[in-house]
C-alpha positions in Angstrom: 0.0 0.0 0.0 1.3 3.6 -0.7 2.3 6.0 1.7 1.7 9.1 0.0 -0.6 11.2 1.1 -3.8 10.9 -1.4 -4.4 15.0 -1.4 -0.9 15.4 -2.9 -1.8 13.0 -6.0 -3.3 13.9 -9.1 -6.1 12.5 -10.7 -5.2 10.0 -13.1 -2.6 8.5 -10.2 -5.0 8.3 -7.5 -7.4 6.7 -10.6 -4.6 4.5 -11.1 -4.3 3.1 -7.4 -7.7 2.9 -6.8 -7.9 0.4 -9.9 -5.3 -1.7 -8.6 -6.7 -1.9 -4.7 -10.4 -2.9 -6.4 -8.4 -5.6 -8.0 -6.5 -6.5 -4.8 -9.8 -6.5 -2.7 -11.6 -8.4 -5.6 -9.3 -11.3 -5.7 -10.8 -12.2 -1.5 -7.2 -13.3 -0.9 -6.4 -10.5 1.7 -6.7 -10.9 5.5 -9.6 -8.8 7.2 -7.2 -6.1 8.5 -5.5 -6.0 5.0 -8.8 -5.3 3.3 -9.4 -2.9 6.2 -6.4 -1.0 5.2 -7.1 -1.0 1.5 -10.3 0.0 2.2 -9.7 2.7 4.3 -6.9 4.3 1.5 -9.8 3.7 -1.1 -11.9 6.0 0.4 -9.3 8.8 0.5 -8.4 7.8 -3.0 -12.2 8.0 -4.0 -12.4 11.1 -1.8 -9.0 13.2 -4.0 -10.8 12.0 -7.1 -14.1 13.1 -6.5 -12.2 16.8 -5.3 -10.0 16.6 -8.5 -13.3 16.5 -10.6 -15.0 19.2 -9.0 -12.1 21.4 -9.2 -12.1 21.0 -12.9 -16.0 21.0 -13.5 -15.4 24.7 -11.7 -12.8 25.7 -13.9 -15.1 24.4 -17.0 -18.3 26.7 -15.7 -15.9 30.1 -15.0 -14.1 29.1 -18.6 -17.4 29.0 -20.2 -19.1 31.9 -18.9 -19.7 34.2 -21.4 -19.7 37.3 -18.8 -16.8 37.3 -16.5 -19.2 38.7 -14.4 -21.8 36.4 -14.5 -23.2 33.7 -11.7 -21.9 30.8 -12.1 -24.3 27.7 -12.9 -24.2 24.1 -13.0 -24.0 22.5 -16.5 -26.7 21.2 -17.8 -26.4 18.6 -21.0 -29.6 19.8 -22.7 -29.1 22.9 -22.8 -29.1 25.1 -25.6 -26.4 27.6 -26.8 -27.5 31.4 -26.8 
């Protein structure tokens, strides 16, 4: 198991270790305290990816705003362009 903090990763590595403790916990072959642990760093992997994603869905609403100014909104798929 890693010993970096989960805050300091980016996205596609904390993706990237969450994908490989699923595997680990899928295969049953860990004790209970072992699939504890992983567990317990999934969530704060989950946890930094879920962050990482509303960081960037922020930066997509003020990048799309056509007023600086404006209030942002959430983004809505069905929209249509003005």
């Amino acid at each position: 198991m890693s010993c970096v903090n989960a805050e300091t990763l980016d996205f596609e590595a904390a993706l990237k270790e969450l994908e490989t403790l699923v595997q680990q916990l899928e295969r049953g072959e860990l004790s209970l305290e072992q699939s504890l642990e992983r567990f317990e760093r999934g969530v704060q992997l989950t946890r930094r990816c879920q962050q990482a994603l509303q960081q960037a869905e922020q930066r997509v609403l003020v990048l799309t705003q056509p007023d600086p100014q404006a209030p942002l909104a959430p983004f809505n798929p069905n929209a249509t362009p003005e």
